[in-house]
N, C-alpha and C positions, 0 to 999 in steps of 0.2 A: 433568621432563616425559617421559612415555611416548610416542614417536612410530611409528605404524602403518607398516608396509609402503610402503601406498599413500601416506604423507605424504612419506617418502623420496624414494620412485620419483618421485611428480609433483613435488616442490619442492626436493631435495635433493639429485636424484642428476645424473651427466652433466653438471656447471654449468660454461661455457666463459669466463664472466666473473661476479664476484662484488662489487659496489660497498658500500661501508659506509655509510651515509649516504643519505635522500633528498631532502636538501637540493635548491639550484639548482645545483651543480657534480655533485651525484651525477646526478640526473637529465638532464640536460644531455649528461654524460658518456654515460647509456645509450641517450641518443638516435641519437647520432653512434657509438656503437659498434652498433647494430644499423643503420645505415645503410652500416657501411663491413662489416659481418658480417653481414648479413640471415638464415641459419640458425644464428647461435648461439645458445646458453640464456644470455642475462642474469638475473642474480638481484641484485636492489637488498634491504640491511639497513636497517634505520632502527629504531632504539631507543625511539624512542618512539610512539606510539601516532598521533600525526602528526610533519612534520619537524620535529624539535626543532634546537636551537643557536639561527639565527639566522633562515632562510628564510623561517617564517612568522609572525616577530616583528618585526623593523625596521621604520623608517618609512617604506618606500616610494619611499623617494629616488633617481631616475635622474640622479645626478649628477657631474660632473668635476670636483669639487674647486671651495672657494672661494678669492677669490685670498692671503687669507691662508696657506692650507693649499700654494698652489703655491709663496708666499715662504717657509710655512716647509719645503717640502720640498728649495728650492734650499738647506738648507743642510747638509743631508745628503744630497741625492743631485746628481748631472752635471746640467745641463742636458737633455741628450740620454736620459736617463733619466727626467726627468720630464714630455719629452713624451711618451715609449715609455708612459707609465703612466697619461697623461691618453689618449693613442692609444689606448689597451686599453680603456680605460672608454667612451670615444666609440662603438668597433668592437662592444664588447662588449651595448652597450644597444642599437645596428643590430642585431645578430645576435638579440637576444631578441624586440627588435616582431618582427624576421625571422620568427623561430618561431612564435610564437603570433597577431603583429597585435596591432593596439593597442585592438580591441574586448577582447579576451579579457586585457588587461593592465590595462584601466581607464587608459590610459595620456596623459595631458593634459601638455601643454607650457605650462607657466605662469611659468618663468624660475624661475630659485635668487637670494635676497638674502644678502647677508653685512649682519647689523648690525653696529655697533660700539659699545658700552657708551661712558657719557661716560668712565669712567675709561683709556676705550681709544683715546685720541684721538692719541697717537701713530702707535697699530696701523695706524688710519684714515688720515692721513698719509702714512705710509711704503705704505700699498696704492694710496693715490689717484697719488702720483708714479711707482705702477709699474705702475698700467693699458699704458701706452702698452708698457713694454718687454714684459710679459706677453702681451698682442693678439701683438705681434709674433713673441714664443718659441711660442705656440701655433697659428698662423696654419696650419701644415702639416697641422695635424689640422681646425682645426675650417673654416678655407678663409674667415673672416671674421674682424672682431673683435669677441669675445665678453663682453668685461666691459666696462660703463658705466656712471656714476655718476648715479644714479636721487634722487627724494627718498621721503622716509618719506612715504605717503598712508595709512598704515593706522592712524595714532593711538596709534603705541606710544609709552612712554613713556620719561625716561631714558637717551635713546642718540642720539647723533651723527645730526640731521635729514638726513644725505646716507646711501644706501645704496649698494653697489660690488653690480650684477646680475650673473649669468652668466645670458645672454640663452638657449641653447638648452639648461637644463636642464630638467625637466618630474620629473611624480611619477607613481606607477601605485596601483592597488587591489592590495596584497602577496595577499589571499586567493585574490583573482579569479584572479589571477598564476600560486601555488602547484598552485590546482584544474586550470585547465587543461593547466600540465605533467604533473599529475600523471595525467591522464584520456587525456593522448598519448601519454607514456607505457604505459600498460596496451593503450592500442590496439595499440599496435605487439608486443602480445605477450609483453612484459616481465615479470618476477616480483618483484611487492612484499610483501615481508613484517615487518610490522610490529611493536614490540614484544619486537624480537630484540636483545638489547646484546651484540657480539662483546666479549670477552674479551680474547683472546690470539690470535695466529696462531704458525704453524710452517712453514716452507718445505720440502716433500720433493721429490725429484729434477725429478719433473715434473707436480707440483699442489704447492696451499697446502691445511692442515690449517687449519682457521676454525675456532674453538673460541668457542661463543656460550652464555651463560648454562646453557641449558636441553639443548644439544644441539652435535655438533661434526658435521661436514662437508666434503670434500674440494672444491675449485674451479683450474681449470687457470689461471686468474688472477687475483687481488685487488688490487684498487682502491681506497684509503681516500679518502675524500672526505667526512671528518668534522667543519674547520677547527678549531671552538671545543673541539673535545674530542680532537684528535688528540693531544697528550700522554700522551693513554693508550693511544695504540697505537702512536708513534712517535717516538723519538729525536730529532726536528729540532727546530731554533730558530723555535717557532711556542707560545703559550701562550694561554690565555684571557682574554675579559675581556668584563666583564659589561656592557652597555648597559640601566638603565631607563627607562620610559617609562610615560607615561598619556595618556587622553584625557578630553576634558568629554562630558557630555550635548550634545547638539541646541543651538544659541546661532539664536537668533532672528536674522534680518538680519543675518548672518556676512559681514564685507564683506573678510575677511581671506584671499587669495588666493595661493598659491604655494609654494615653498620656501624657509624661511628658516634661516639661521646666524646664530650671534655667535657670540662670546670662540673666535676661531680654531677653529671649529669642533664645539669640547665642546657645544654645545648647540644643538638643531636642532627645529624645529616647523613644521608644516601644516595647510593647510584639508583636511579628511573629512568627506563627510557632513552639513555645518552644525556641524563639531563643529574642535577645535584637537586636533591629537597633539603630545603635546608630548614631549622627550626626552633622555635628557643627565646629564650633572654627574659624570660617570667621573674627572674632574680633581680633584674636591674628595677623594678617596679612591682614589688608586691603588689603593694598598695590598687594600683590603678588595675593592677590584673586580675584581682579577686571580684571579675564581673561575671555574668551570663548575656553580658552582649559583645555580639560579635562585633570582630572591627582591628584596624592597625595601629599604633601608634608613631609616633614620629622616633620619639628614643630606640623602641626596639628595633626598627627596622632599619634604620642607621646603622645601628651593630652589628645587624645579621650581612649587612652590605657590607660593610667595615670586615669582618672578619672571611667572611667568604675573599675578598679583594687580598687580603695580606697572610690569610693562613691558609684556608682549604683552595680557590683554586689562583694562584700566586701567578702573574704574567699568563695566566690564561684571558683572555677575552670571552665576555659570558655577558648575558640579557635576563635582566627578571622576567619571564612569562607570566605567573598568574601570584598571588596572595591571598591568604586566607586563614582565618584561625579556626579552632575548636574550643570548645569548652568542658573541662575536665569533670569529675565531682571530687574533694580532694578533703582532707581532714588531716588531726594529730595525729590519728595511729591509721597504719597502711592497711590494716584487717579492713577488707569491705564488710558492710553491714547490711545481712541476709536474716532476716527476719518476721517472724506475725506480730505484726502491730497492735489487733483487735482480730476480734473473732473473723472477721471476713475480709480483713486489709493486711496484707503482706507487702515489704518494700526488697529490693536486691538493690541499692545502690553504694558510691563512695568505691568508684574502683579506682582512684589514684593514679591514672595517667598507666593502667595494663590494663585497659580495656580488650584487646587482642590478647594477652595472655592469657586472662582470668575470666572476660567475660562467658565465655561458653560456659564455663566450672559454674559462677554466680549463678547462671541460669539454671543449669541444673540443679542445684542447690535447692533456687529458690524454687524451683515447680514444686520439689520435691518435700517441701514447707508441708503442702499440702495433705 
């Protein structure tokens, strides 16, 4: 690509912050960095032609974990670590209504279920006798107690009639969500350019050399905030992995309301529009899912049909309308990793599938590296 003069001067030259990525940690990020620098040149990258990875893909989930996922996180992390983590996800979804409001987020408090498959009747057991210790481990964040044992009114079929709730989860419109950061963003001045895949970087004495497909660049400091594709620009224990999903057409008298889990998590679906999103099955296929490229496969999607057909909507009649995946950044331990790399390169990624919970916090965070 041949760039003019003028395309330099006004979008390349002078840049006092450069973020890779404009996700919800990228953006985020240049919120709070032009609020604590009000005359810097921020310049935000984004490789794809909208945010790509995971920002404008996921299910919309504003949620802290179901109590499976907190049982299975005491087993790899402290106590005290995994309220630090449900802490972050609580503060972090404050901090987002904070920004935008919960008109601009489409943002409805409807509660998160956990089901549990009959074959999971143990799972159900050992979560039901650990409501009380959990209420209590989380009590400092959420200031009440949070899960309660609900029954199934929705007609699903196949799975354990009692459901374990978290009472103050809720979901949002991802679109509605994306637009409006991304429209405060630009108010505030910001520079998005789209359609740019950085490359490579190079650290010189006092800038970073950005080297991007078409064109390279000097920036007095670079900020990766790319999670699901950060392996390509980064050395850390942080890797891909691919989340698919579908939704139906329009369902007539949709009387299916909320946020739901089963099987620990892997599988997750909601009311939209009169319609179910449905999402999931990463666990039948590791392997094949620790990509960054996008795309379907035959097994998963079979089961997401399978299971919609015989569990979630049972002798309903329903139509897939569209599919689509995202791509996560995901690692051993849930702590995302916000950090200075080198004197002039900082990273915020590895948000673990709470991109919506956490990413506003990360960003903050990370400006505040600075």
């Amino acid at each position: 690509m041949e760039l003019s003069y003028w395309e330099y001067k006004t979008w390349l030259s002078n840049i006092d912050f450069t973020i890779v990525g404009s996700g919800i940690v990228g953006l985020n990020t240049a919120l709070h960095l032009k609020k604590r620098f009000p005359k810097a040149k921020i310049l935000i990258l984004e490789k794809g032609i909208l945010p790509q990875g995971a920002s404008t893909k996921n299910a919309g989930f504003a949620c802290f974990g179901s109590i499976s996922e907190v049982l299975s996180d005491l087993k790899s992390h402290t106590e005290e670590e995994v309220v630090q983590l449900a802490a972050q996800r609580f503060k972090g979804i404050q901090l987002l209504r904070e920004i935008l409001g919960d008109e601009n987020l489409g943002y409805e408090n409807l509660g998160g279920h956990e089901l549990f498959l009959n074959k999971d009747l143990p799972l159900f057991e050992k979560c039901q006798s650990s409501t009380t210790y959990i209420n209590k481990l989380l009590k400092p964040v959420f200031k009440k107690p949070v899960f309660k044992i609900t029954r199934n009114t929705c007609g699903f079929k196949n799975i354990n009639q009692d459901i374990i709730t978290h009472t103050e989860e809720g979901q949002i419109d991802t679109g509605r969500m994306m637009n409006s950061l991304l429209n405060l963003v630009q108010k505030k001045g910001i520079l998005i350019l789209n359609s740019v895949q950085v490359e490579e970087f190079e650290e010189k004495s006092d800038s970073v050399l950005v080297k991007a497909v078409d064109f390279e660049f000097h920036t007095k400091k670079l900020l990766i905030a790319t999670n699901g594709f950060a392996s390509k620009l980064l050395d850390e224990q942080v890797e891909p992995a691919r989340a698919q999903v579908m939704i139906t057409r329009p369902i007539k008298n949709l009387h299916i309301k909320g946020t739901f889990h089963f099987d620990e998590g892997y599988y997750y679906f909601r009311n939209l529009d009169n319609r179910i999103l449905f999402g999931g099955g990463r666990n039948l296929d590791f392997h094949s899912e620790k990509t960054d490229a996008f795309g379907q496969t035959e097994l998963i999607q079979a089961e997401l049909e399978r299971l919609l057909n015989h569990m979630i909507l049972p002798n309903i009649e329903f139509e897939i309308d569209y599919r689509w995946s995202g791509i996560m950044g995901v690692g051993q331990h849930k702590k995302p990793i916000v950090k200075q790399l080198s004197k002039n390169v900082f990273c915020g990624v590895r948000l673990g599938g709470m991109g919506i919970a956490i990413g506003s916090s990360v960003g903050k965070e990370l400006a505040n590296l600075l």
